[in-house]
N, C-alpha and C positions, 0 to 999 in steps of 0.2 A: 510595084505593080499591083492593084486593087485585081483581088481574088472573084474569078468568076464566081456566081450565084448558081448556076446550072449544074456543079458535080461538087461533093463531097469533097472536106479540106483533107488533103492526103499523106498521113502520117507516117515518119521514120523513127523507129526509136533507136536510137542510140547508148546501147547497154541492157544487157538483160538480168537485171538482180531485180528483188522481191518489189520494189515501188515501180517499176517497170509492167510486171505483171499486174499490181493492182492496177495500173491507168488504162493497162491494154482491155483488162475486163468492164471498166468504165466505159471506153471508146465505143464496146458494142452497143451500149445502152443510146449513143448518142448519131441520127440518125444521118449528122452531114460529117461524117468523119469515117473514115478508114485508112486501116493503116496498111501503106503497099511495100515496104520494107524494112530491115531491122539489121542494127550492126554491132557486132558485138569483138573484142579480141579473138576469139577464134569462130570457125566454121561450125564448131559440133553446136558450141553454144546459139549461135543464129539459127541453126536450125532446127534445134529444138523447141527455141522460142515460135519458131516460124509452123513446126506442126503444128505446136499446141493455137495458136491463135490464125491459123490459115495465110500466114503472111509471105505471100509470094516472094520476095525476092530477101534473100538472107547475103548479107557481107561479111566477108572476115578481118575487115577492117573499119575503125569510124569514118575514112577518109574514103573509102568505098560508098558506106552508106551516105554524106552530105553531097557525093559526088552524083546521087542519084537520080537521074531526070524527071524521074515521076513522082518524087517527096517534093511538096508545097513546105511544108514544116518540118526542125524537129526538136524530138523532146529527150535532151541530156538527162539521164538517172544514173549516172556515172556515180561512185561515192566522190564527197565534197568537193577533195583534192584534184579531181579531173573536171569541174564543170566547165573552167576558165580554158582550157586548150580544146576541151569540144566544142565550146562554146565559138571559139575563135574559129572553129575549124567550119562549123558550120555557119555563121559570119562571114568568113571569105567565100565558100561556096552560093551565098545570097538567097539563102533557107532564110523562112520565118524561122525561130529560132525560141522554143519551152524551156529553160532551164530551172530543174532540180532548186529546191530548196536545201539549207543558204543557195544563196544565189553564186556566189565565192565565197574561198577563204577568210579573205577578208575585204576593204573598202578599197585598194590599192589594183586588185582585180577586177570587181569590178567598176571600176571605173573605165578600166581598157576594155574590158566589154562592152560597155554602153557607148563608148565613144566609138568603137570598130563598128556597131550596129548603125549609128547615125553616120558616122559616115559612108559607109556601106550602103546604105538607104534600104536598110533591113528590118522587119519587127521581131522585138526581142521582150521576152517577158518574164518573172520569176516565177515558178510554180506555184506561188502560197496562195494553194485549191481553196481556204478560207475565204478566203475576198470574195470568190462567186457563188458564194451556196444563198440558199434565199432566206433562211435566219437572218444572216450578217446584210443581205441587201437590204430587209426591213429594220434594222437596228439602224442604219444610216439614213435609213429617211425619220427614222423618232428622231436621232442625235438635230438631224436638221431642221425640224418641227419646231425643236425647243422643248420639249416635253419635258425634261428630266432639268430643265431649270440651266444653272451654270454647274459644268461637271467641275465635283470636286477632288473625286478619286477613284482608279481604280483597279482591281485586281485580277489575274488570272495565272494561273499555275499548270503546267505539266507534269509530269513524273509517272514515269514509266518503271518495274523491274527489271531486270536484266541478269540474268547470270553470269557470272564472273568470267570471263572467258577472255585470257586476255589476245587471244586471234579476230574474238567477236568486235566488228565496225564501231560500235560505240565505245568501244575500250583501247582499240588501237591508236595510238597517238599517229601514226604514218596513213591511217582512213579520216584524218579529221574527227577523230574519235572525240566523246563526251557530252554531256546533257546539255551543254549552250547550242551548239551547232545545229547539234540533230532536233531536240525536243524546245529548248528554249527560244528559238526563231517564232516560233507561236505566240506565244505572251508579249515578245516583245513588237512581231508583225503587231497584233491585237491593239494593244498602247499606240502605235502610229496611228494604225486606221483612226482610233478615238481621240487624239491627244495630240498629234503629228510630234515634233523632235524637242526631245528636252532638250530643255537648258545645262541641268547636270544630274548627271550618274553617280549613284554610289552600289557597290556590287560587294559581295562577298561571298565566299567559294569553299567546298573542301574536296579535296580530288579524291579519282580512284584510285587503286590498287597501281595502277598503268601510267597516272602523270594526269591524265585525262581531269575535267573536272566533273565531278561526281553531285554534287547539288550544289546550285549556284542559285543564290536570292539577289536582286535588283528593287532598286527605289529608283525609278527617274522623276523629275521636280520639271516643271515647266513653268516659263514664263505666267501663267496665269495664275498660278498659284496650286493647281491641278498636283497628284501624284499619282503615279502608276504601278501597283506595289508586284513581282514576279517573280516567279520561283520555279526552279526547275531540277530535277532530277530523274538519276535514274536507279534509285536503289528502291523507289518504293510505290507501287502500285496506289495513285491518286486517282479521285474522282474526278480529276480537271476542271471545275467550272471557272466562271468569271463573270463578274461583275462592273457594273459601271454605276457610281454613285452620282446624282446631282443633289443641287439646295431644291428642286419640288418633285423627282421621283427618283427611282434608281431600277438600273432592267439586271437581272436576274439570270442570266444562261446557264443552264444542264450542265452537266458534266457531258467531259470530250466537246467541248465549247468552239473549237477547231472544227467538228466534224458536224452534218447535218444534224441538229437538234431541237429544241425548243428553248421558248425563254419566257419570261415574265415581265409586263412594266409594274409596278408598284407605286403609286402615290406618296410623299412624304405622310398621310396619314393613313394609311396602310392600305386606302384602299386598291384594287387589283383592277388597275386601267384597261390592260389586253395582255393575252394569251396568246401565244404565237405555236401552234405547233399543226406542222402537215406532212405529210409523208412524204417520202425522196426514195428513187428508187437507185441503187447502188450506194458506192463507199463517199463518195462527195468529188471526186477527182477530175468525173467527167465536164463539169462548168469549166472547168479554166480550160479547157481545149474547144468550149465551144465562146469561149469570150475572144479566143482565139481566133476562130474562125467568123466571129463578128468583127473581127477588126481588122481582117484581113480583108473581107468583105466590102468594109468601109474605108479601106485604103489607109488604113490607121499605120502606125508605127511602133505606138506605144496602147497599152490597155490605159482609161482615164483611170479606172478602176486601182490600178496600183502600177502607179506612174515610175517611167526609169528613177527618176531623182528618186523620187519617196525609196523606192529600195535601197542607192543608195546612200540615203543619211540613213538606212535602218542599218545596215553596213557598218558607219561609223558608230552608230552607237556598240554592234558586237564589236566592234577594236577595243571602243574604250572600257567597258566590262571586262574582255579579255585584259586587258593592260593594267586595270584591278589587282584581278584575281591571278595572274600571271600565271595564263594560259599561254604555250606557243606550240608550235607545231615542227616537226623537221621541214627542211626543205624537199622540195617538191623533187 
């Protein structure tokens, strides 16, 4: 059912940990969105969420909150291992439907996600807030241009610090813990956007303390002859940038290359094509809830933006990395 134009698309969050909170503060920035409920495992936590951000109606269950007549969408920040049951749960309720970045576990998840959404006749989307910030919308129209020639290679990296902590979510192996899931989904979302699905992967890893993998480097190769070279961890506070080479220019992006920034085109002879940088006001989060509500809007199902499939063959590619570097998880 194509979303009326007349009232703000009206948001449920489901789960209230710290990416929960950053989207809720995004949300205010954004001025067709509001959020009119929130569900969390218990009552104290909804409504603590629920002072702090004015949100009427708190659940103390997920299945309360998808069950709610007045949530148009909602947006799962479940840690990793819950996205595919919230996911499912607010899928049968016939919510639009935000899911958390990974999207799943793994490629096997979602694919019962994306197939419950289509058949359901639900729109369903992954969070990776990257795809809608207006840097990366003008790096796709150079890419389209041709300006950068034939890409031949390119790069971007994560790596965050983290305290040893082995209760802390990135170190628990029973949270989907370690630097692929959580931080490495960036570089490799990135590589898609520019390069769509290798051909072949080579990965190699050294874990935490915990089992977890603690920096993990990728080369994926594409038919074209293209490389995408990626690196992630989390022992060491990086300047994230990334880059995209071609044979007559290569663009340049800031560090935190994920998040609102700036970037550079570059000429094969050094000259400085365009400069790309303008102000964004918040953390970057808020675009994908209004790409959401553009497609809700337009009676869409999926964003063109970052398409069911393209998530997941990005899916497949984390399996075979993981299957590398012999990553696994306990059971759910």
């Amino acid at each position: 059912m194509t979303q009326p134009d007349d009232r703000p698309i009206r948001w449920g969050i489901l789960a209230t940990g710290g990416i929960a909170h950053a989207f809720a503060h995004d949300l205010a920035l954004q001025p067709d969105c509001e959020i009119v409920a929130v569900g969390s495992r218990s009552k104290s936590s909804a409504d603590a969420f629920g002072d702090e951000f004015g949100v009427p109606h708190r659940h103390a269950s997920y299945q309360a909150l998808v069950n709610d007549p007045d949530v148009d969408a909602v947006y799962v920040s479940t840690p990793h291992p819950g996205h595919h049951d919230a996911a499912l749960l607010a899928i049968s309720a016939g919510k639009a439907v935000l899911v958390e970045k990974p999207f799943a576990m793994d490629a096997a998840q979602a694919r019962e996600m994306i197939d419950a959404a289509r058949g359901q006749g639900t729109f369903l989307m992954e969070a990776m807030w990257t795809r809608f910030l207006p840097h990366i919308a003008r790096v796709r129209e150079i890419l389209a241009a041709g300006t950068l020639g034939d890409v031949v290679y390119l790069t971007a990296e994560h790596g965050q610090w983290f305290a040893q902590d082995p209760k802390f979510r990135l170190f628990a192996p029973e949270l989907g813990g370690g630097a692929l899931l959580d931080l490495g989904i960036y570089p490799v979302s990135f590589a898609s956007l520019v390069l769509g699905v290798p051909a072949q992967i080579t990965a190699v890893s050294h874990p935490a303390f915990t089992g977890v993998d603690a920096t993990t480097s990728m080369i994926f190769q594409y038919d074209s002859g293209a490389h995408a070279v990626l690196t992630t961890t989390l022992l060491a506070a990086s300047g994230n940038p990334a880059a995209i080479y071609g044979t007559a220019a290569r663009i340049e992006i800031d560090g935190w290359f994920y998040t609102p920034t700036a970037f550079r085109v570059i000429a094969r002879d050094g000259t400085e094509l365009e400069r790309f940088e303008e102000p964004y006001e918040g953390r970057g989060l808020r675009g994908q809830a209004a790409e959401v509500g553009r497609c809700l809007r337009a009676g869409l199902l999926e964003s063109p933006l970052l398409p069911l499939d393209e998530t997941y063959t990005i899916m497949q590619a984390m399996d075979e990395v993981r299957r590398q570097i012999g990553l696994s998880y306990p059971p759910a």
